[in-house]
VEXDREN-2710 file (C-alpha; in Angstrom, 1 decimal):
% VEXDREN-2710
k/r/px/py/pz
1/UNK/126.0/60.5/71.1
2/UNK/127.3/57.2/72.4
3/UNK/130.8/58.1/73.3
4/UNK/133.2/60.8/73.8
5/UNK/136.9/60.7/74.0
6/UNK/138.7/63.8/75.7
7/UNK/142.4/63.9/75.5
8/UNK/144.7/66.9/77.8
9/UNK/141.6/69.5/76.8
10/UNK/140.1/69.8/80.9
11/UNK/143.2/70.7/82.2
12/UNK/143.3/73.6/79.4
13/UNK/139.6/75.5/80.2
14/UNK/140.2/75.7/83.8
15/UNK/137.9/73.9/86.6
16/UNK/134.8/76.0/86.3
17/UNK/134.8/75.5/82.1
18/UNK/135.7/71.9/82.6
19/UNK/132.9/71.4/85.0
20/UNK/130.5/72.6/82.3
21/UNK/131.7/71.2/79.4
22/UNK/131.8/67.5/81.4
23/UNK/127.3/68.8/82.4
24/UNK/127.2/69.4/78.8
25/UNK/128.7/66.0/77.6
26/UNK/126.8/64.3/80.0
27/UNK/123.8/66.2/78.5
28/UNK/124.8/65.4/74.9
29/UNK/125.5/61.2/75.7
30/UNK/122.8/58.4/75.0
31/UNK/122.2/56.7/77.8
32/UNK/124.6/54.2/78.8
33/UNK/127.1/56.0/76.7
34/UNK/130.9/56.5/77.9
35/UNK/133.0/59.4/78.5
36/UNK/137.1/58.9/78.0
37/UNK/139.0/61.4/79.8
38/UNK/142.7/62.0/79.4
39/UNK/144.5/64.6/81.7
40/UNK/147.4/65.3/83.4
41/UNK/147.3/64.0/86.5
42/UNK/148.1/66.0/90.1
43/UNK/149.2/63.5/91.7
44/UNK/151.6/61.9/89.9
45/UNK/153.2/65.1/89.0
46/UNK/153.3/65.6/93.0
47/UNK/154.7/62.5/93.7
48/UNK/157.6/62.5/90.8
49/UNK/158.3/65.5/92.8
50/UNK/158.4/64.9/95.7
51/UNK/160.6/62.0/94.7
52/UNK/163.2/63.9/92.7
53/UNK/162.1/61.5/89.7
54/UNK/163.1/63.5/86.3
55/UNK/161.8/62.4/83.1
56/UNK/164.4/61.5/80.4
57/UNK/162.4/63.3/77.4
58/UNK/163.7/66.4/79.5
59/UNK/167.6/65.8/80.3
60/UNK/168.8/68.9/82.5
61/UNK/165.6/69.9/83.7
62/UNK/165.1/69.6/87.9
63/UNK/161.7/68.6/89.4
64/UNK/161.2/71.8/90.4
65/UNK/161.5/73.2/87.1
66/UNK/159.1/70.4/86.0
67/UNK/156.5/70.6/88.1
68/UNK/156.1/74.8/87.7
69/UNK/156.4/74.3/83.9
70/UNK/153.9/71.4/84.2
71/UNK/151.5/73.9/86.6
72/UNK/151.9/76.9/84.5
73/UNK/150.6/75.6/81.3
74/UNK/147.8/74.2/82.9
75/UNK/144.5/76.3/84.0
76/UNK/143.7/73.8/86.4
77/UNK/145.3/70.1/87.4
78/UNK/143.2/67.5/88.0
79/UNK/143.8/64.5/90.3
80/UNK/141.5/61.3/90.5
81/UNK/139.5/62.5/93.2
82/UNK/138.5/65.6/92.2
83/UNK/137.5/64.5/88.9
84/UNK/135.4/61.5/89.8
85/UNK/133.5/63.9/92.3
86/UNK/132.8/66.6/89.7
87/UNK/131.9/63.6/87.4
88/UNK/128.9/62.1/90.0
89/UNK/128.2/66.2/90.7
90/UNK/127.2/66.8/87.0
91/UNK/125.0/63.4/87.0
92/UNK/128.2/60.5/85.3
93/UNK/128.9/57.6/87.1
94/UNK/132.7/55.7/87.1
95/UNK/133.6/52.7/85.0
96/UNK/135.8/50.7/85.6
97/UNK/139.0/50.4/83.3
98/UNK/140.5/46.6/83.6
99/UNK/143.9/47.5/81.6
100/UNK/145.8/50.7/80.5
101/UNK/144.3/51.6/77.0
102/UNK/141.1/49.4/77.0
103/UNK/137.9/51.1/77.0
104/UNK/134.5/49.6/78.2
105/UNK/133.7/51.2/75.2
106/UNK/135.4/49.3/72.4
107/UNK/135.5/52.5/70.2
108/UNK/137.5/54.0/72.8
109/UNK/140.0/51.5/73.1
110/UNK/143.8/52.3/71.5
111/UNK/142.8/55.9/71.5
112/UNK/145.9/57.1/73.9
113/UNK/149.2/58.3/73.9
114/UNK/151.7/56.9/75.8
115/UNK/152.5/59.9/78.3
116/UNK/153.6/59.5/81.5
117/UNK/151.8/60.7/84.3
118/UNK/148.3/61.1/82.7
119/UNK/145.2/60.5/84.4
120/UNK/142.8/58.0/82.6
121/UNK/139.3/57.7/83.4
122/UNK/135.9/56.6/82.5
123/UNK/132.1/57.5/83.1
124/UNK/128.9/56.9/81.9
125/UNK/125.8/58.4/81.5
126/UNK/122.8/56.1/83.3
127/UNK/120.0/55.1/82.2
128/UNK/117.4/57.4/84.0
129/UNK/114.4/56.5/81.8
130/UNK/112.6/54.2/83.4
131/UNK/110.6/51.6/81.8
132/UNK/107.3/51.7/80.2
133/UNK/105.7/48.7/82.2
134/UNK/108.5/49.0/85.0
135/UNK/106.5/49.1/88.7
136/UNK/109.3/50.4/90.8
137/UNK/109.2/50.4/95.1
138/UNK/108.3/54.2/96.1
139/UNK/108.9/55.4/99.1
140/UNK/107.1/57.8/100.9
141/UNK/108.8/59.1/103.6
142/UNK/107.2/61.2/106.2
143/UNK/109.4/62.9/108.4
144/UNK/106.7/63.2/111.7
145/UNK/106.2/65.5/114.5
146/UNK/102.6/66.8/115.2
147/UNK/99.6/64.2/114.8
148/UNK/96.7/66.6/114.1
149/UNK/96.8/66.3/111.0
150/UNK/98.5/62.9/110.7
151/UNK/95.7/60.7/109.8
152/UNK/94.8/62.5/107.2
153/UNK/98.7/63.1/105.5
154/UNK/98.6/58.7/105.9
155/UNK/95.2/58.4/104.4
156/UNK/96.3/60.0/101.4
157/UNK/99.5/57.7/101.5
158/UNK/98.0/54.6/101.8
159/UNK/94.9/55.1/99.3
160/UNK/97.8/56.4/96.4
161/UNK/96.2/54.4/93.2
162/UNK/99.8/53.6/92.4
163/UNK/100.0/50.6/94.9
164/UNK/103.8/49.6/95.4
165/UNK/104.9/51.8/98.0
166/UNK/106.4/51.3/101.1
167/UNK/105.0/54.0/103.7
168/UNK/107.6/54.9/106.1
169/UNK/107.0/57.2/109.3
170/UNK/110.2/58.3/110.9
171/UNK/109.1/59.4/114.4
172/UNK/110.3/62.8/116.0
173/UNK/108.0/63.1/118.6
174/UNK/109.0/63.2/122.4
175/UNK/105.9/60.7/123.3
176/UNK/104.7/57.2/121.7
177/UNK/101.6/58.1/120.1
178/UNK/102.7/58.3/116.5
179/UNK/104.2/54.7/117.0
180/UNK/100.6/53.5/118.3
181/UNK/98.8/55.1/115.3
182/UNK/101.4/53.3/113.0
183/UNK/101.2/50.4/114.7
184/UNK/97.5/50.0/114.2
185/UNK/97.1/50.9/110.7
186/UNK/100.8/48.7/109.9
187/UNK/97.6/45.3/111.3
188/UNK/95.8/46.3/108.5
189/UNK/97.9/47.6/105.8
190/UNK/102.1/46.3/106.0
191/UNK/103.4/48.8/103.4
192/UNK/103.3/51.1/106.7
193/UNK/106.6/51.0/108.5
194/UNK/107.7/52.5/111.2
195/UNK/111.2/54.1/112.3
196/UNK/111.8/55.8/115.7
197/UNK/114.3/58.9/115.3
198/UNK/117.2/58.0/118.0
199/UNK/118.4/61.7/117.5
200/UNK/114.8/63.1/118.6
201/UNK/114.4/66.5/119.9
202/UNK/118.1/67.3/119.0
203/UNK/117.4/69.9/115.8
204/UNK/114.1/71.0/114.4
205/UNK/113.7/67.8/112.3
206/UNK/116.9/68.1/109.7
207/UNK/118.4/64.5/111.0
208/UNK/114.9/63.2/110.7
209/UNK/114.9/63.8/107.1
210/UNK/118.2/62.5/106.7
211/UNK/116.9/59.2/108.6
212/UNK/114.2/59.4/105.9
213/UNK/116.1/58.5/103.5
214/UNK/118.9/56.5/104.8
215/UNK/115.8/53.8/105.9
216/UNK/113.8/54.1/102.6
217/UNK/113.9/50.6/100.7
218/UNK/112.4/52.2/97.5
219/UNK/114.3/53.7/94.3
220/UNK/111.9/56.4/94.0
221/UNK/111.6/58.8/97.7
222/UNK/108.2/60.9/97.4
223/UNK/108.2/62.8/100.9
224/UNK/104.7/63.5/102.9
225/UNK/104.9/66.4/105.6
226/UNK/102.6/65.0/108.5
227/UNK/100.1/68.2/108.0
228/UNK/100.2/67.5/104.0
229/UNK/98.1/65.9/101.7
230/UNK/98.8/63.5/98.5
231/UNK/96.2/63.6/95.4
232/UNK/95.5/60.2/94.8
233/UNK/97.0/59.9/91.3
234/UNK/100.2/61.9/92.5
235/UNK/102.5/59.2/92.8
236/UNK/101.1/57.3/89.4
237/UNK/101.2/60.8/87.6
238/UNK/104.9/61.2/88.5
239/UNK/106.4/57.3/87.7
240/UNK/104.7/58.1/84.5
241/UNK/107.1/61.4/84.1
242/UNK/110.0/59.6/84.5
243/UNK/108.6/57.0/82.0
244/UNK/107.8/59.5/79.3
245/UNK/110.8/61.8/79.3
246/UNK/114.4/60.9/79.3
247/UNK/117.3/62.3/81.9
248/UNK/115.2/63.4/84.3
249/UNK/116.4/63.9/87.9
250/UNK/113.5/65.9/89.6
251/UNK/109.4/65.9/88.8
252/UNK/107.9/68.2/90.9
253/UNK/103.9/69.6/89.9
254/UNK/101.5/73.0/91.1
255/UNK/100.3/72.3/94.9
256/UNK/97.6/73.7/96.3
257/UNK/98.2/75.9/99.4
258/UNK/95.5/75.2/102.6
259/UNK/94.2/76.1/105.8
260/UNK/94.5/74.4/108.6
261/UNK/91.2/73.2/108.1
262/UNK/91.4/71.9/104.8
263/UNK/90.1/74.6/102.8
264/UNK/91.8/75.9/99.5
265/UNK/94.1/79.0/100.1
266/UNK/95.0/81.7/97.3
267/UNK/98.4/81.2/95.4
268/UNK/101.1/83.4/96.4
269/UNK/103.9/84.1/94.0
270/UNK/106.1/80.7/94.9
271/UNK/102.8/78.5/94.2
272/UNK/101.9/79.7/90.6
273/UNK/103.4/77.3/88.3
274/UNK/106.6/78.6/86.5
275/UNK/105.2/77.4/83.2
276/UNK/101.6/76.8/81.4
277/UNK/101.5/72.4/80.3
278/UNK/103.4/70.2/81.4
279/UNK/107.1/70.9/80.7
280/UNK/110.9/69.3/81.3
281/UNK/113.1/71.9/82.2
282/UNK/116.6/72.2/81.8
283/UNK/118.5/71.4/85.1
284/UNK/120.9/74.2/84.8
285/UNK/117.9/76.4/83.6
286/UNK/115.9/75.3/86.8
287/UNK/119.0/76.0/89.0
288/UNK/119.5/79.6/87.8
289/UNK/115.9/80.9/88.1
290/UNK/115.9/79.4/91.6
291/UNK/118.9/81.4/92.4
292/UNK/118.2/84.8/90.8
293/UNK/114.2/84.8/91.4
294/UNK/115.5/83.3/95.5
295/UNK/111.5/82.0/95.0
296/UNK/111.1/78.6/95.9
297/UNK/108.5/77.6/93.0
298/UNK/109.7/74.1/92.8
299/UNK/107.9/73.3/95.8
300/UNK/108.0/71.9/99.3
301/UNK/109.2/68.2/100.3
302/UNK/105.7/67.0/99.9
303/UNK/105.5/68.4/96.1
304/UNK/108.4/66.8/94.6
305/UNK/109.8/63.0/94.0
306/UNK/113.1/61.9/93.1
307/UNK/115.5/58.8/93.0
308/UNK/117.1/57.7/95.9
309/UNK/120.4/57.1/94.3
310/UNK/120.9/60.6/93.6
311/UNK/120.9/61.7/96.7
312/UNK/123.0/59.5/98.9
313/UNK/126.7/60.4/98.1
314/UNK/126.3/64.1/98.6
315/UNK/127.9/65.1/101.8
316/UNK/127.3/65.7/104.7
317/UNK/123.7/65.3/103.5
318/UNK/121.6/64.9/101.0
319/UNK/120.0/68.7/101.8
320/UNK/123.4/70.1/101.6
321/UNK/125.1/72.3/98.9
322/UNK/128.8/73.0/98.6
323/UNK/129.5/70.7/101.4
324/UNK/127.9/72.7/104.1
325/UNK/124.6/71.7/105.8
326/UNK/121.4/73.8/104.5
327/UNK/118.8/74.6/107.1
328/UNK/115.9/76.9/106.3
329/UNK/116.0/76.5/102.5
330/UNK/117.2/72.9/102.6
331/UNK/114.3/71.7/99.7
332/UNK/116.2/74.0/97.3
333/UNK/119.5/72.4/98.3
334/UNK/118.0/69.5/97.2
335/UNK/116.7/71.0/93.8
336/UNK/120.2/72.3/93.4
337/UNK/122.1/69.3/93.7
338/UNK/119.5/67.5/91.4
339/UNK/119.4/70.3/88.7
340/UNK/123.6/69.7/88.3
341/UNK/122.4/65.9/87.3
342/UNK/119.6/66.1/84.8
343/UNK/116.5/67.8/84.1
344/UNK/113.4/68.7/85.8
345/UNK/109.7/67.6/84.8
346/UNK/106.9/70.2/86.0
347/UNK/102.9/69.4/85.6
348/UNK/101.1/72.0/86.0
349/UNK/97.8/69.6/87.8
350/UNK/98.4/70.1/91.6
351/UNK/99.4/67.0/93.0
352/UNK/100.2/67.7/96.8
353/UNK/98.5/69.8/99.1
354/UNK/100.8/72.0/101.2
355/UNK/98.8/73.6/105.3
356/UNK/99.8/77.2/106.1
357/UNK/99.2/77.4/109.9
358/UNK/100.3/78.3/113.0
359/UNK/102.7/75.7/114.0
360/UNK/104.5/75.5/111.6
361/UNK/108.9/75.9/112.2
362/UNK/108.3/79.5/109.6
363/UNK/105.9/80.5/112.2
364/UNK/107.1/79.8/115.4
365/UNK/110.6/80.8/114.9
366/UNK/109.8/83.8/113.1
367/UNK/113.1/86.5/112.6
368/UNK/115.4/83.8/112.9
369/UNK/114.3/81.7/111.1
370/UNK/114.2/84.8/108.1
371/UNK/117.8/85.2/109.7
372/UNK/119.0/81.7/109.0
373/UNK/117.3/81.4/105.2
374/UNK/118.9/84.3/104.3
375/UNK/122.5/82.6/105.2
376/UNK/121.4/79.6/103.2
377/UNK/120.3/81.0/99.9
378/UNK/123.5/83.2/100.5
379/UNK/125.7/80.4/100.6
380/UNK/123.9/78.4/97.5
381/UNK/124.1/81.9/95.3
382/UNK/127.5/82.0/96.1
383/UNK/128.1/77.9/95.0
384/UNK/126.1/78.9/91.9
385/UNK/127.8/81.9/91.0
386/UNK/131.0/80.8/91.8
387/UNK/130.6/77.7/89.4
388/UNK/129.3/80.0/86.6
389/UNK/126.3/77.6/86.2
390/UNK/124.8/80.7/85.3
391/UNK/127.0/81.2/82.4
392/UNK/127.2/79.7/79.1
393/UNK/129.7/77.7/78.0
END
């Protein structure tokens, strides 16, 4: 579809029913198509309030009366703000209107009635297909602590057979050694970059992924744990998933659990792959199971890819849901907020190799940590439920 024009029907289904029938229009657009909303508009009915400013097609009736009559015939009132945030939540990006009653989209132009105090705005759907002989910067991003295993998690970086990547190491570690191993291998191979954490030691590595991203220089982020492992097509196999299916947010594939040495583990009930070929899956879809199954079978950090874009206006970070930080389930945070913007592409080859061992945060912090990820998938059940992304529309 390339365009949609809404007049005065959000403010009628109530914020929950409005947020799903914007995901579903968003769904439904070609991309680079347009959105025209029309709504009545919270502010301005605030402000003509709190101004005593009447409005002449209503002679004898006081702003008070105004504003509750305005309220009550509305399930839920809109201003600018909220609506543009819901808008980039559900995967639409603003455009820009240069005059009241032009559209960016000339079929939407003339389309409105003159009423005053109505919100007018525009989005669009981007283009998230990404080219056939496009050869985007990836990053991958390894958010580092331990170097036992760290030559190994960079080997399988820096021998990727896609070959335009930026390797970047953010350093967590109390001493300099990770920065003399990346200095060495940066002499020999300059896709390896390397980023001291200045908040080192202060959490148990949350504001080193954040730093992760906020110094990546690529479009795509593909994270490495510094115990993990890469297959060497994985990066290749995943560009090409974004190439071959359209409004696609997430591509994520089976990993392979091992030992600390290396050798193949059995799967356990998060690892078997949620489908039998390779499949796109709904975001909404994706989002639910998550929440009712509370089984991470998406995958770790080091399984999954995504664009950087996406990520970077959700606050406080990008592994946050509902506006509160998300600590011991903060790759399904992630998940989450990239399920509301598209869809999800699973291959069912593993593609990443994830090391079950003894130092690992699961296993040294123990009951809390269970303590803490309960709290977390509490509070993203609640966001999920609460939004009836569960429902349909």
């Amino acid at each position: 579809m390339p365009g949609i024009y809404s007049a005065h029907l959000l403010e009628r289904l109530g914020r929950n029913q409005g947020i799903r029938l914007l995901h579903e229009c968003r769904r439904v657009l070609q991309p680079g198509g347009v959105i025209r909303l029309v709504c009545a508009d919270l502010e301005a009915l605030v402000d003509d309030y709190l101004n005593n400013r009447t409005r002449p097609e209503a002679p004898g009736i006081g702003r008070a009366e105004w504003l509750n009559k305005a309220l009550r015939q509305h399930a839920w009132t809109f201003d600018a703000e909220e609506l543009t945030r819901i808008c980039k939540m559900v995967g639409l990006e603003p455009v820009a209107i240069t005059a009241e009653g032009n559209s960016s989209d000339p079929h939407l132009s003339g389309l409105d009635a003159t009423v005053p105090g109505q919100l007018v705005l525009e989005f669009c759907k981007p283009q998230r297909q990404l080219a056939a002989d496009a050869q985007p910067l990836v990053s991958i991003v390894m958010p580092t602590y331990k170097t036992e295993h760290l030559y190994d998690a960079l080997g399988s970086a820096l021998n990727q057979t896609y070959r335009n990547l930026e390797i970047l190491v953010c350093d967590d570690c109390p001493t300099d050694e990770i920065e003399r191993i990346c200095a060495d291998l940066s002499q020999d191979d300059p896709r390896v970059r390397y980023v001291r954490n200045p908040d080192a030691g202060k959490d148990i590595g949350r504001l080193n992924h954040v730093l992760c991203l906020k110094e990546a220089r690529g479009e795509f982020i593909k994270f490495l744990n510094d115990d993990d492992l890469l297959e060497l097509e994985c990066v290749e196999r995943m560009l090409d998933s974004f190439r071959s299916y359209p409004d696609v947010t997430l591509v994520t594939s089976k990993r392979q659990r091992i030992d600390q040495y290396g050798e193949p583990l059995a799967d356990i009930a998060a690892t078997q792959a949620p489908v039998a070929d390779d499949a796109m899956i709904e975001g909404l879809s994706l989002g639910t199971a998550l929440m009712q199954s509370q089984i991470n079978f998406v995958g770790e950090p080091s399984t999954v890819m995504f664009r950087r874009a996406d990520m970077l206006e959700i606050t406080p970070d990008f592994m946050s849901v509902d506006e509160q930080p998300i600590a011991w389930a903060s790759d399904v945070a992630i998940f989450l907020n990239l399920a509301l913007r598209g869809n999800t592409v699973y291959l069912v080859q593993p593609l990443s190799s994830f090391r079950i061992h003894g130092e690992q945060c699961q296993v040294l912090y123990g009951a809390a940590a269970q303590g803490e990820s309960r709290r977390c998938w509490a509070i993203m059940r609640d966001f999920w439920a609460r939004h009836e992304f569960d429902k349909a529309l």
